[in-house]
N, CA and C atoms as a LAMMPS dump frame, in Angstrom:
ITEM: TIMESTEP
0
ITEM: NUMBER OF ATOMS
201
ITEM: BOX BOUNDS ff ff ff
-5.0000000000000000e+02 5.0000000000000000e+02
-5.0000000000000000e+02 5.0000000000000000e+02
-5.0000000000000000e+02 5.0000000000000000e+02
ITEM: ATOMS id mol type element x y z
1 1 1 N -12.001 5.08 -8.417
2 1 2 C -11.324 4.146 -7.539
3 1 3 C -11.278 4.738 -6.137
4 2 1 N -12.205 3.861 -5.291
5 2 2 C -11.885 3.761 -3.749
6 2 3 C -9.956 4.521 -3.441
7 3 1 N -9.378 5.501 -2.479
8 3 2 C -8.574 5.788 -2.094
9 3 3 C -7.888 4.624 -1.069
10 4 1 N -8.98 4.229 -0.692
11 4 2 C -8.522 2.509 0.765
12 4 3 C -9.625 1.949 0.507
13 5 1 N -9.328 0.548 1.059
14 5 2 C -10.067 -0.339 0.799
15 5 3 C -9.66 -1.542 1.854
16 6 1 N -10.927 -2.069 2.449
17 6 2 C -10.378 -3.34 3.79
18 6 3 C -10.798 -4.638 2.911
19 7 1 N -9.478 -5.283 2.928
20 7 2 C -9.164 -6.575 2.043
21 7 3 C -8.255 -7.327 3.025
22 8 1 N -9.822 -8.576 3.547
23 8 2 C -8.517 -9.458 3.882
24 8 3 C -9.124 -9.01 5.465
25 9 1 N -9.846 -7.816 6.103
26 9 2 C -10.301 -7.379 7.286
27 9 3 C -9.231 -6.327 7.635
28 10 1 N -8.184 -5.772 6.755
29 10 2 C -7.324 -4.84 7.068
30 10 3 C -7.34 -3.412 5.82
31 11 1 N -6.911 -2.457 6.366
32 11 2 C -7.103 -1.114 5.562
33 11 3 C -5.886 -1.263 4.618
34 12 1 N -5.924 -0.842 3.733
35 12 2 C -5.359 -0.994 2.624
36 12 3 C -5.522 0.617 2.221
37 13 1 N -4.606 1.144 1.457
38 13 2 C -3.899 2.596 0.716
39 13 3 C -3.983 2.308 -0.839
40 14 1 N -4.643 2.609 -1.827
41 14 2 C -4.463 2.666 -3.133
42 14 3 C -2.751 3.392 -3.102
43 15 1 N -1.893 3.273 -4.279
44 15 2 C -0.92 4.255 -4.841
45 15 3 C -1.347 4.999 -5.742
46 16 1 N -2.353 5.041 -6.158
47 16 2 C -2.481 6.2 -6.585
48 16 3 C -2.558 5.879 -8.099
49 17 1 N -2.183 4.709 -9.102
50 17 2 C -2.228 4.567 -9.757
51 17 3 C -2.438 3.513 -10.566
52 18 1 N -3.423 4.211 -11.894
53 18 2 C -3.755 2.529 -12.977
54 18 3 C -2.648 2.332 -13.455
55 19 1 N -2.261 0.38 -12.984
56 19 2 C -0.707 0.258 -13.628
57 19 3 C -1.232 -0.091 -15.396
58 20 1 N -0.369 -0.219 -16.459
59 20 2 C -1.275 -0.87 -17.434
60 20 3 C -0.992 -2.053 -17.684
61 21 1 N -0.409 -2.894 -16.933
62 21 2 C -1.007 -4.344 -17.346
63 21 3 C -0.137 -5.055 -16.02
64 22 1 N -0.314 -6.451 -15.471
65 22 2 C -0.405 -7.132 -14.438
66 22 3 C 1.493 -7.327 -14.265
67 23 1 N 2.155 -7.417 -15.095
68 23 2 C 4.107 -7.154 -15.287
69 23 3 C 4.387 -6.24 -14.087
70 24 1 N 3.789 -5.157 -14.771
71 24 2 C 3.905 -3.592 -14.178
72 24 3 C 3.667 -3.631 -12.511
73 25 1 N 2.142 -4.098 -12.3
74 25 2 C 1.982 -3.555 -10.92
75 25 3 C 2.613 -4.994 -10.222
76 26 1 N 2.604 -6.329 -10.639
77 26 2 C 3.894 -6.999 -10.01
78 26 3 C 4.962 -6.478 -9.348
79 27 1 N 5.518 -5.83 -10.622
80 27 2 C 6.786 -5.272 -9.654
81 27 3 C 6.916 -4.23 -8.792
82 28 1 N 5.703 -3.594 -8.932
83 28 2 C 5.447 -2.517 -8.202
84 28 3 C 5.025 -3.293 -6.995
85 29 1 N 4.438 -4.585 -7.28
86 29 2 C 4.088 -5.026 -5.693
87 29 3 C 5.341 -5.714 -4.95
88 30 1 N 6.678 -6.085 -5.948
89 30 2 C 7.551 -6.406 -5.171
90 30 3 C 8.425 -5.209 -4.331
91 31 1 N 8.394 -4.151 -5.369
92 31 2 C 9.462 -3.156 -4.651
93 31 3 C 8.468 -2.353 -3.213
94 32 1 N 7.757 -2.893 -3.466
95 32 2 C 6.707 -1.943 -2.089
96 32 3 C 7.339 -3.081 -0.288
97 33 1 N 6.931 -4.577 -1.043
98 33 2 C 7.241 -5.426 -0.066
99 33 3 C 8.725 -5.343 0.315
100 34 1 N 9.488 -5.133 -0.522
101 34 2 C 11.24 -5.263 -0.194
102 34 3 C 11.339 -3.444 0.698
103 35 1 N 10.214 -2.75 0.896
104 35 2 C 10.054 -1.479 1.65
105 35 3 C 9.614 -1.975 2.664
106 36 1 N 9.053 -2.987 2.966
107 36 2 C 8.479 -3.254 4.406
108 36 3 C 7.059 -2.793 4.223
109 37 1 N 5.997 -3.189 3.135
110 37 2 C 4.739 -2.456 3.002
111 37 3 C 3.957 -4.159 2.731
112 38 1 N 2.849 -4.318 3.21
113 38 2 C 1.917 -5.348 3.27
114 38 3 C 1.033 -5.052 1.697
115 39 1 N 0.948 -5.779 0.901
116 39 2 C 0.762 -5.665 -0.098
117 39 3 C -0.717 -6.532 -0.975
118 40 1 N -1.153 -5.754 -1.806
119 40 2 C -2.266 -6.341 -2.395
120 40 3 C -2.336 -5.632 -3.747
121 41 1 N -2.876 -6.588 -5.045
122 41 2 C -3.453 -5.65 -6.317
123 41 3 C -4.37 -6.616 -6.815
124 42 1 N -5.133 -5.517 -7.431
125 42 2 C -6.733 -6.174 -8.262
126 42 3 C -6.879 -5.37 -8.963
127 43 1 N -7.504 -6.292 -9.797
128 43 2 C -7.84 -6.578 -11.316
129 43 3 C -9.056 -5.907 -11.123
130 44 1 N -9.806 -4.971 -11.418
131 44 2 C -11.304 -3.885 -12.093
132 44 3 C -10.647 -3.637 -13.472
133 45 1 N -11.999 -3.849 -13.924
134 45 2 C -12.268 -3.583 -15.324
135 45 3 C -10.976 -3.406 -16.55
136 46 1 N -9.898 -4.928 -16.551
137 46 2 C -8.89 -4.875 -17.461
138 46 3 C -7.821 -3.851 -16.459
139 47 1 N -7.816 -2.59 -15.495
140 47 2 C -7.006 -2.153 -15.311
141 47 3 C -6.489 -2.893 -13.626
142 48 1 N -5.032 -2.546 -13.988
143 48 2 C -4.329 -3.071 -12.215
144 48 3 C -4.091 -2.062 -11.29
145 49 1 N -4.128 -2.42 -10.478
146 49 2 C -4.456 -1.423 -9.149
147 49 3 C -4.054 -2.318 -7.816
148 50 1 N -2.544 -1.373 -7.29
149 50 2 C -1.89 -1.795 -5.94
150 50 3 C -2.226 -1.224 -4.961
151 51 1 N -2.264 -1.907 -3.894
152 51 2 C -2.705 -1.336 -2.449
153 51 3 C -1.353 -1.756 -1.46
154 52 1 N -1.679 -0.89 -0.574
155 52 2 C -0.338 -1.163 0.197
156 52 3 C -0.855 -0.891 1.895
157 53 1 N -0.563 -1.234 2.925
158 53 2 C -0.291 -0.744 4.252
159 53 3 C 1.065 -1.261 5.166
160 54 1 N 1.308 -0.402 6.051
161 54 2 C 2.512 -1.012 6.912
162 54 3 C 1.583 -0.571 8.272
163 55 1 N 2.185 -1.633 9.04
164 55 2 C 1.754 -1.468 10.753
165 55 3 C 3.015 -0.98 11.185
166 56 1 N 2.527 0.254 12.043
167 56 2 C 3.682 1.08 12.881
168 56 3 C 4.214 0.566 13.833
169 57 1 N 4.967 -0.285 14.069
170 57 2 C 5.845 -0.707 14.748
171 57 3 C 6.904 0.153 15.951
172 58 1 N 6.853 1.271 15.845
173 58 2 C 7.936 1.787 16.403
174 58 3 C 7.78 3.153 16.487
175 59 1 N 7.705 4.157 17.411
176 59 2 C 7.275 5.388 17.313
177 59 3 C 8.369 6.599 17.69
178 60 1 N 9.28 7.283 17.269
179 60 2 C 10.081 7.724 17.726
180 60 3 C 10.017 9.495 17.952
181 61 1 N 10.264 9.464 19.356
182 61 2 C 9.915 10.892 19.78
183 61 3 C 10.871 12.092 19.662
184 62 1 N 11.096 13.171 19.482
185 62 2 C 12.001 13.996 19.114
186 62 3 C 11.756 15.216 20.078
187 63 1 N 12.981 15.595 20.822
188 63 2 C 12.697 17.013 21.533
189 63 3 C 12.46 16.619 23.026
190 64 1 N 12.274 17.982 24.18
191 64 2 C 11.999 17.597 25.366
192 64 3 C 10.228 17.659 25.352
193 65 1 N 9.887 16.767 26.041
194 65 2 C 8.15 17.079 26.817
195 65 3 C 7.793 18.139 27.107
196 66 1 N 6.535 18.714 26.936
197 66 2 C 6.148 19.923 26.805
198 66 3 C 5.761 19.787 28.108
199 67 1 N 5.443 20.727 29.529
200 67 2 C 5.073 21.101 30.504
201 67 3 C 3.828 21.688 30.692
């Protein structure tokens, strides 16, 4: 299994794992979305497989500027 994958014209993140059956990575695709994560899963060969990305929205800097 591909690590990313562009679905849809956007990059996509595997998790890392074969769910074993379509229940499973459901809810795995809801608790990702209720995280704020853009969500996708497919079906290869009988096994399920979630993808996830978030767009960075917001970048927060820490410390003074280096000179």
């Amino acid at each position: 299994m591909d690590i990313s994958r562009i679905i849809d014209g956007k990059k996509f993140m595997w998790d890392g794992v074969e769910h074993k059956d379509e229940n499973e990575a459901k809810g795995i695709v809801e608790k990702y979305q209720s995280d704020g994560f853009e969500t996708r899963f497919l079906i290869e060969e009988n096994k399920f497989y979630v993808f996830t990305r978030r767009v960075v929205t917001e970048v927060k800097v820490e410390g003074a500027p280096s000179a």
